[in-house]
Structures are given as structure tokens and as C-alpha cells.
C-alpha positions as CSV (number, residue, x, y, z in Angstrom):
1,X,0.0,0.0,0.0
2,X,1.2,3.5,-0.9
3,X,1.0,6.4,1.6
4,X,0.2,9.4,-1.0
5,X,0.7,12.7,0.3
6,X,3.1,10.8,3.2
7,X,6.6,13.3,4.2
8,X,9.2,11.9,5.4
9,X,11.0,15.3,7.0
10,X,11.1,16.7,10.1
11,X,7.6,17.4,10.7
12,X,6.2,16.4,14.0
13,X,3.6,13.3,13.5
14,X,0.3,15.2,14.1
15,X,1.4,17.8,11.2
16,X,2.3,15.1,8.5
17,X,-0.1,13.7,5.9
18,X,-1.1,10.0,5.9
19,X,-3.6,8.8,3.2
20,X,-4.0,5.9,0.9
21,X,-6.4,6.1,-2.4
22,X,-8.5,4.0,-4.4
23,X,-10.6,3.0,-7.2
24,X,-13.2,0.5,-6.9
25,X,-15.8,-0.5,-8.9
26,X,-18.1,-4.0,-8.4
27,X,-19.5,-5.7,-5.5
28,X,-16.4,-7.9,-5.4
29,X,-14.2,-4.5,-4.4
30,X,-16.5,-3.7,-1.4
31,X,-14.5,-6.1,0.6
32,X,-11.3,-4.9,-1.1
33,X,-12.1,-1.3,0.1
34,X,-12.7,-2.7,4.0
35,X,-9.1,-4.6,3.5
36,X,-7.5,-1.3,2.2
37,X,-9.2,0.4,5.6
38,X,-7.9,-2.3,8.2
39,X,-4.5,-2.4,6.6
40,X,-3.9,1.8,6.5
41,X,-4.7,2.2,10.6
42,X,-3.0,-0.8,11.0
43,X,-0.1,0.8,9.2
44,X,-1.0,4.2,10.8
45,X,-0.6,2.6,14.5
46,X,2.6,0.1,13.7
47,X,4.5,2.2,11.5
48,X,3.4,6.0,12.8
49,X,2.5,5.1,16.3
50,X,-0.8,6.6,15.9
51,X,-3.7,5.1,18.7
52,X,-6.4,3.2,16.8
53,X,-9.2,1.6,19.3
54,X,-10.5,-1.9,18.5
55,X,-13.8,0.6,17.9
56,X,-12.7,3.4,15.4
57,X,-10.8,0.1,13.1
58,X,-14.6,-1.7,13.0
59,X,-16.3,2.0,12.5
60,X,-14.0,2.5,10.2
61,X,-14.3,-1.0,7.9
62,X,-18.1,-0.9,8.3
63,X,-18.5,3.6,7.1
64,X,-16.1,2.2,4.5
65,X,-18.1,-1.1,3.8
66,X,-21.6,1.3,3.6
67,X,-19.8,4.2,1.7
68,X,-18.8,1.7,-1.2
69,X,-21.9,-0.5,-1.1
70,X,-24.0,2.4,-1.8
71,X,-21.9,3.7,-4.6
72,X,-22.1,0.5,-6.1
73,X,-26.4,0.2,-5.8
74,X,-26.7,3.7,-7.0
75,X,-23.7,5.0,-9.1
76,X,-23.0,4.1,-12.6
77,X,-19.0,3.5,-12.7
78,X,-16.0,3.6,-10.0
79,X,-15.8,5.3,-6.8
80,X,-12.6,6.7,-5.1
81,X,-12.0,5.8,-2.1
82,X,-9.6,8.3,0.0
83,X,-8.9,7.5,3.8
84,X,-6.7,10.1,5.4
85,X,-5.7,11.4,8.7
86,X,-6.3,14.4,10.4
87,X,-4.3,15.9,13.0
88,X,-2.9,12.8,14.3
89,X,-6.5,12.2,16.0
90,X,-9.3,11.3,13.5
91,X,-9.5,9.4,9.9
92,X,-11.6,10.9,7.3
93,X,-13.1,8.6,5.1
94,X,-13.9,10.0,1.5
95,X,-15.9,8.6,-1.2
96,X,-16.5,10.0,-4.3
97,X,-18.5,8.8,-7.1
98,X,-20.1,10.5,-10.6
99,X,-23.2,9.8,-9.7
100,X,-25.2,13.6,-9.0
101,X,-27.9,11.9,-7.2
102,X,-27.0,13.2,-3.2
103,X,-28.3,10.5,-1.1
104,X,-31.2,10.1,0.5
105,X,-30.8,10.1,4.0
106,X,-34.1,8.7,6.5
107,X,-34.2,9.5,9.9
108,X,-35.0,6.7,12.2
109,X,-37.5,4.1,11.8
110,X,-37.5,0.8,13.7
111,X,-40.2,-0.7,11.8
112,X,-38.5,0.4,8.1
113,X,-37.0,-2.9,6.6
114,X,-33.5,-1.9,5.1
115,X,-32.2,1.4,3.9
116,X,-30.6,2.3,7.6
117,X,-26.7,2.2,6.4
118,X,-26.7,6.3,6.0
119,X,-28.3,6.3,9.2
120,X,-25.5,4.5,11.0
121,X,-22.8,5.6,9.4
122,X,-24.0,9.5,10.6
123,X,-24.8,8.6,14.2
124,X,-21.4,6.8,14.6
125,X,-18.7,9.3,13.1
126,X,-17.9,12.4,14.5
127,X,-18.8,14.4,10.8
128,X,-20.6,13.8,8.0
129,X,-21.0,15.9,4.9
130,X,-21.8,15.4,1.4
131,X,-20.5,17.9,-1.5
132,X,-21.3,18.1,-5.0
133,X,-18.7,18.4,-7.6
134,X,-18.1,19.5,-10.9
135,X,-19.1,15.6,-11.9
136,X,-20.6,13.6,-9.3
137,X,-20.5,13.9,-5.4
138,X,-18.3,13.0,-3.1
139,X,-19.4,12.2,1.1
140,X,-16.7,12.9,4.1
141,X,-16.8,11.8,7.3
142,X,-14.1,11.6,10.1
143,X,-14.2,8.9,13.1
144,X,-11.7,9.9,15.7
145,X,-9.4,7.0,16.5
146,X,-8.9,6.3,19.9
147,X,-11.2,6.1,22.6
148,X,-11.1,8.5,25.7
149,X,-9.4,7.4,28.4
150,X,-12.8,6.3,31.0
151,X,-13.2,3.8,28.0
152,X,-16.1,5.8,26.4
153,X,-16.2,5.5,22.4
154,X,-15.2,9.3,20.9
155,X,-16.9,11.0,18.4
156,X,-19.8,9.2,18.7
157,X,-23.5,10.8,18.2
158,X,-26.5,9.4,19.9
159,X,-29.2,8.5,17.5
């Protein structure tokens, strides 16, 4: 895996840019696109030293896992997949697709059958925003990586 954007100077940790892109396209890639998550914040805490709870690495697979899968349902062609991290703290997962269609996005509903991935990808990360661009959209959200101290999960919302 190559760390784009990755310096190897004398900048402190927390000021240096660690990210990792890439294309997918198929339902075959969705579990490619989790593999490429796990194996970054693995890489971010082995290599770099960074924190990464047991919480924010399955947050992270499943917004990715979500993120993808929906691209693939209702996109025509690739998404990009960008995973990058933010002040030493957080990772902020961005998808991009050509798609112009912004998502749909239900509040709540116990009794709805389905359609809840948006849902819980919102009320676990710490952000979530969707852009349009020049061709297609592309949705951001960051998941802080470790957990506070008393054992809470950070940067979670309550639903």
C-alpha cells in the first residue's frame, strides 16, 4: 500500500499527511475497500504510532463497507475511495462517485426494513457531509481513533 501525500521530513507526526487512495468498482471490491481500511490504521498505528481503538478500526471498515456498497447500488462506474488522517487524531473517510444523485438520508425508523446504512454511518462518526462536484458527489466523514481514556467510544453521536 502507498501512503500518497506521506513526508518523510522533520515534521512532527500530528502535522504530516497520511492517506492511501483508491478505485473501486463491483460488488467484489467492497470487501477490497474494508481490506484497504484495516491495513492503512494498521499501518498508521505500527508504522506512525498513531492510537487506533479496537472501535474506530470496526467504525472505520463498516462507514467504509456502507460508503462503497451504496456507490455501487446507485452510481453508474468507479468510486474513489480516500482515507486520510487528520491531525494525528481522527480518519476521514472519503468517497467519491459520478453519480449527481445526493443521497437520500431517512431518519429513524424501527419498523423500516432496510435502507438504515446512511443512518448509522451518521450517528457513529464524529462528521458527516456530502459535496457536489463538478461531476458527481463525493461524502466525508471523520471517526476519531482512539477512545477517551474512561473507556467511552469518541466521536460518537446518539441517535
Amino acid at each position: 500500500m502507498d501512503l500518497v501525500g506521506y513526508d518523510e521530513g522533520q515534521q512532527l507526526l500530528a502535522s504530516r499527511s497520511l492517506a492511501v487512495s483508491a478505485a473501486f468498482e463491483g460488488s467484489a471490491e467492497i470487501a477490497a475497500a474494508r481490506d484497504m481500511a484495516r491495513a492503512f490504521l494498521a499501518s498508521v498505528q505500527a508504522v506512525h504510532g498513531l492510537p487506533v481503538s479496537e472501535r474506530a478500526m470496526g467504525t472505520v471498515q463498516l462507514v467504509v463497507s456502507e460508503l462503497v456498497t451504496n456507490v455501487h447500488r446507485y452510481a453508474p462506474g468507479p468510486c474513489l475511495l480516500t482515507l486520510e488522517i487528520n491531525e494525528g487524531a481522527a480518519v476521514e473517510v472519503t468517497v467519491w462517485d459520478s453519480s449527481t444523485t445526493l443521497p437520500l438520508i431517512m431518519g429513524p425508523d424501527p419498523t423500516r426494513i432496510g435502507q438504515h446504512g446512511l443512518e448509522l454511518v451518521m450517528a457513529m462518526c464524529r462528521s458527516f457531509a456530502v459535496h457536489r462536484e463538478p461531476v458527481g458527489k463525493r461524502i466525508q466523514t471523520t471517526i476519531v481513533l482512539a477512545d477517551d481514556p474512561g473507556g467511552d467510544a469518541a466521536g460518537s453521536q446518539v441517535i
